[in-house]
N, C-alpha and C positions, 0 to 999 in steps of 0.2 A: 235593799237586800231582802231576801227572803230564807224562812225559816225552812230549808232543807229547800230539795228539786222542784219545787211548785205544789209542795202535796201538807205543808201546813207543820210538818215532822223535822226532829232536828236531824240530822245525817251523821252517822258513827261509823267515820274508818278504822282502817288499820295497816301498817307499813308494813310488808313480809321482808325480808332482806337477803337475796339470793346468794349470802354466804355459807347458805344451806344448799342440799342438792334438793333437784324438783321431786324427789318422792316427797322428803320432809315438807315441802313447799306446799305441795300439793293437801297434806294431811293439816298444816297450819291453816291453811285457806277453809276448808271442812270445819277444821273446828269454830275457825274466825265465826261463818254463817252459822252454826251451831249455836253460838253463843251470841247472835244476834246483831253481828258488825252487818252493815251498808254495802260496806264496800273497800275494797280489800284491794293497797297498792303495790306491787312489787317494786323496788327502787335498782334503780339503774347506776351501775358505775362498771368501769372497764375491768377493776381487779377481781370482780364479782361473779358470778354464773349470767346466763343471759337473760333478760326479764323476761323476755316473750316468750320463750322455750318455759319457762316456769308459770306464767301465763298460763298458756295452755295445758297445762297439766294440773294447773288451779282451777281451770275451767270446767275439766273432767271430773273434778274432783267435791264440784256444789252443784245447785242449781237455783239459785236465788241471786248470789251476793254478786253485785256489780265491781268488775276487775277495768285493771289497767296501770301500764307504768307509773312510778311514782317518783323523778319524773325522769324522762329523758330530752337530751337536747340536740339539735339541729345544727352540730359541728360534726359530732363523730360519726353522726349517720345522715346521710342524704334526705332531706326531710319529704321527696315520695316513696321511699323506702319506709320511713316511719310510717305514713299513710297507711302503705300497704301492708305491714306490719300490725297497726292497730283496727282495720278493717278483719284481719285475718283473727284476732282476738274477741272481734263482733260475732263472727261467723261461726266459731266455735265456741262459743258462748254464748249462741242464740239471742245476740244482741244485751246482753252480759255489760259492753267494754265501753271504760272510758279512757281519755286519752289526757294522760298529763303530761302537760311538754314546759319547758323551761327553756332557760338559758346557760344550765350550766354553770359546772365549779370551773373557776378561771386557773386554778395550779394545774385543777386537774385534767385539762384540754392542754395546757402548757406543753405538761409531760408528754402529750401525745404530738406534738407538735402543731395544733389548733390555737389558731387566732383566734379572740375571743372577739371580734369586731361587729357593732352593731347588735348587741342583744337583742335591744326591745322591736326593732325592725325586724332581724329574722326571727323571732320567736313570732310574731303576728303575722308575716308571709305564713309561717311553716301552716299553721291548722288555717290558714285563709285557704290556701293551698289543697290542704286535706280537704276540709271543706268540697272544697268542688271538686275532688278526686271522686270521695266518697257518694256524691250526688250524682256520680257515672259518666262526667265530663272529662273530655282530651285536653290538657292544658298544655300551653308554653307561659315560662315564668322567666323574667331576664331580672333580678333585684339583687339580692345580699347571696341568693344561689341561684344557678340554670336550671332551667327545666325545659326542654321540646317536645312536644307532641306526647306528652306521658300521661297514660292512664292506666286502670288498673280491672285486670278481671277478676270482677267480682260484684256481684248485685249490688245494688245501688242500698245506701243505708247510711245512719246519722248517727253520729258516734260524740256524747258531750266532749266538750275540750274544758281541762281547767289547768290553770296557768300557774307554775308554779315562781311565787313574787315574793319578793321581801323587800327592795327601795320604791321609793313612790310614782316614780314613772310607769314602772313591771306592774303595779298594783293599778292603777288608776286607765292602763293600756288593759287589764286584765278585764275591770270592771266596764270597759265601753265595749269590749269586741267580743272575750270569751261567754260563755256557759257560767263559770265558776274560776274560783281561786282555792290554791294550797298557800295560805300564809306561813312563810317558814319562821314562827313565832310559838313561844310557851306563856309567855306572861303578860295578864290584862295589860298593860301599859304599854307595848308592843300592839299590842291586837287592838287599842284602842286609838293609836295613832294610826293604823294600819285601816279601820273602819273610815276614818274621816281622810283619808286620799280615795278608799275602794267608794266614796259618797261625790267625790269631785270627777273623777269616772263617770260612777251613776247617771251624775245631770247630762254625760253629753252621750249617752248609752241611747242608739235609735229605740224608738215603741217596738220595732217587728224583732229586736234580737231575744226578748221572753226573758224568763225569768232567771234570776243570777244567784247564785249560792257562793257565800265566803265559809270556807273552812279552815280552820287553824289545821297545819300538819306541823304537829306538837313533838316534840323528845318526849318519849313519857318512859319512866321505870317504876315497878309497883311491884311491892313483894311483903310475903310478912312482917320481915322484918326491917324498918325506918333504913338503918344505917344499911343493909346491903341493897338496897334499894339504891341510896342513892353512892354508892360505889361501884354500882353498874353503869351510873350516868355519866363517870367520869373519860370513859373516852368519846362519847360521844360531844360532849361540850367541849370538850379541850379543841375539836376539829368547828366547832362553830366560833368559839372564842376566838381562833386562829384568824377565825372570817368576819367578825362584826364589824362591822364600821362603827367609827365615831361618835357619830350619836346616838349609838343604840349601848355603847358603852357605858358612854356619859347619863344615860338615860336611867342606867343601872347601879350608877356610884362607881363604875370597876376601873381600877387604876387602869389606866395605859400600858405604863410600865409592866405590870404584869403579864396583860394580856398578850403582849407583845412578846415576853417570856415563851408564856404556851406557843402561839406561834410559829417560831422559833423555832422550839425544839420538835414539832411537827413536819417544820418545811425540814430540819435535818434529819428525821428518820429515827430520833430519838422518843417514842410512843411514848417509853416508860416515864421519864422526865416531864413532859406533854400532861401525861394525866394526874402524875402529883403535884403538878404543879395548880391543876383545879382548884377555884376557891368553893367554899361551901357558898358565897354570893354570886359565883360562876353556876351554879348547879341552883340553886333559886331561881336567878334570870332566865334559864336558859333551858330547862328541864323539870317539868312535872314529873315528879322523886318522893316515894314514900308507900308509907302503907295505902288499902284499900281505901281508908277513911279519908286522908291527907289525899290518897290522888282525887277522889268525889270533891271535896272542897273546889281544889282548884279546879275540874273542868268545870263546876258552878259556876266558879268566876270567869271564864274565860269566855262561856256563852252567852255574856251582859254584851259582848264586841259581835260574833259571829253567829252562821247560821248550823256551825258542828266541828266537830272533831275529829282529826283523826290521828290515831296512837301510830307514832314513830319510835324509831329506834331510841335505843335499846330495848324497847318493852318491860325487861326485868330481866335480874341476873337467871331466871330459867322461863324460857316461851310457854311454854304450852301453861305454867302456874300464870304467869302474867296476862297472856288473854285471858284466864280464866278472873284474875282478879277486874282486868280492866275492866268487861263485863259486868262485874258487880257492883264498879263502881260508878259506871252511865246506869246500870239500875238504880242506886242509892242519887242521883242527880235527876232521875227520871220523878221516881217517887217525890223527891221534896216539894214543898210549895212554890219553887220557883222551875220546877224542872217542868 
């Protein structure tokens, strides 16, 4: 791996979440590069605003920080359509855009009526695919989706792809083909299980595919004060709890039972239930929570596994104080003797 895009630096994102409308989007984004973030991902979900529309008004709205989905996947949208989509985020962002694609939440394609068939295959069609859209080539694809004679107008251009993984097949398929990964991971023990699959990738990574950047996309919530900090973090964990598998459970001491709890009362619509039911060992594992001090610690630890970070939801119980703190605390990480 290497430390940040080829340039020796560590790489500091940040999740926007288009439950805001694209002015506010836009003005987050502004502050994100203001305050020194990389690169700044909008995240994608159907009950949300649309990423790419916020995208581009994120784009208007800097002119440094590199954008792009964080992530979307290749069920709900056609994946030359995404191409064309993350090309058009290049273009107006004067090559600004990167492209983070997954495989998607499986309830959440459910609801829409989307099979969730063959992840790790269409997820490496889709940017194989973009790929050669983007290099100004007419493709037909017959695999996991069709495609005939489809290209796209628009000047020819190269858009990194980073893969957004968390079991080790998606990490280790990340590590041989993509640019980069979003490990959906908060805690070294995670990120450090997650380095040695993205190392077994590595070995069979061609010479000409260049250099690979792992980045943790982290839960992070930071606020002055400890405890509403990590009370912010509670609905976000209760939807990853709902999702961990087994060993990542196990990994973490958290009953079963429990988590099976959250769950539960998540797949029934019952939020409130969902999020008290969080444990403070749930918000540990799963969620960088806390003051400025405590959030600095932990992305210290967490860059012993990767080559950067990027702050995901929740942020903190108020955005605009939360960038601001997160900020200070990759500076207080920057400064120390291991930063």
């Amino acid at each position: 791996m290497t430390a940040g895009p080829g340039d020796g630096e560590i790489t500091w994102g940040i999740e926007l979440t288009p439950e805001h409308p694209p002015d506010r989007m836009a003005d987050l984004a502004a502050l994100a590069e203001a305050e020194g973030f990389d690169v700044a991902f909008a995240s994608s979900h159907y009950f949300n605003r649309d990423p790419f529309v916020a995208l581009s008004r994120m784009a208007d709205a800097t002119d440094t920080i590199r954008l792009g989905p964080g992530v979307v996947n290749p069920y709900d949208t056609h994946p030359v359509k995404l191409a064309s989509q993350a090309a058009t985020v290049d273009e107006v962002s004067d090559g600004r855009a990167v492209f983070g694609v997954g495989a998607g939440d499986r309830s959440s394609l459910a609801n829409l009526g989307f099979e969730h068939e063959r992840p790790l295959r269409r997820v490496l069609e889709t940017f194989d695919l973009a790929r050669e859209l983007w290099a100004g080539e007419t493709v037909t694809h017959d695999g996991t989706f069709t495609a005939r004679d489809a290209s796209l107008n628009l000047d020819a251009r190269e858009v990194p792809v980073y893969v957004g993984a968390q079991g080790p097949h998606m990490l280790r398929m990340s590590a041989k083909h993509a640019d980069g990964v979003l490990i959906n991971a908060a805690h070294p023990a995670d990120l450090e299980w997650a380095a040695g699959e993205l190392e077994a990738g590595l070995d069979e990574r061609p010479d000409d595919r260049g250099a690979f950047e792992a980045l943790a996309f982290a839960s992070v919530s930071v606020a002055g004060d400890e405890s509403e900090a990590r009370e912010a973090a509670r609905p976000p964990v209760a939807f990853i709890v709902g999702g961990a598998a087994e060993p990542v459970l196990e990994r973490h001491d958290i009953d079963r039972d429990a988590a099976s709890a959250v769950g539960d009362a998540v797949e029934r619509g019952d939020l409130r239930e969902a999020f008290d039911r969080v444990t403070p060992a749930m918000i540990d594992a799963f969620c960088i929570a806390g003051t400025t001090e405590t959030v600095a610690d932990r992305f210290d630890a967490v860059l012993e596994h990767v080559d950067g970070l990027v702050a995901g939801s929740p942020l903190g119980p108020e955005l605009e104080d939360a960038i601001e703190r997160a900020s200070d605390a990759i500076d207080r990480v920057e400064r120390s003797p291991s930063g």
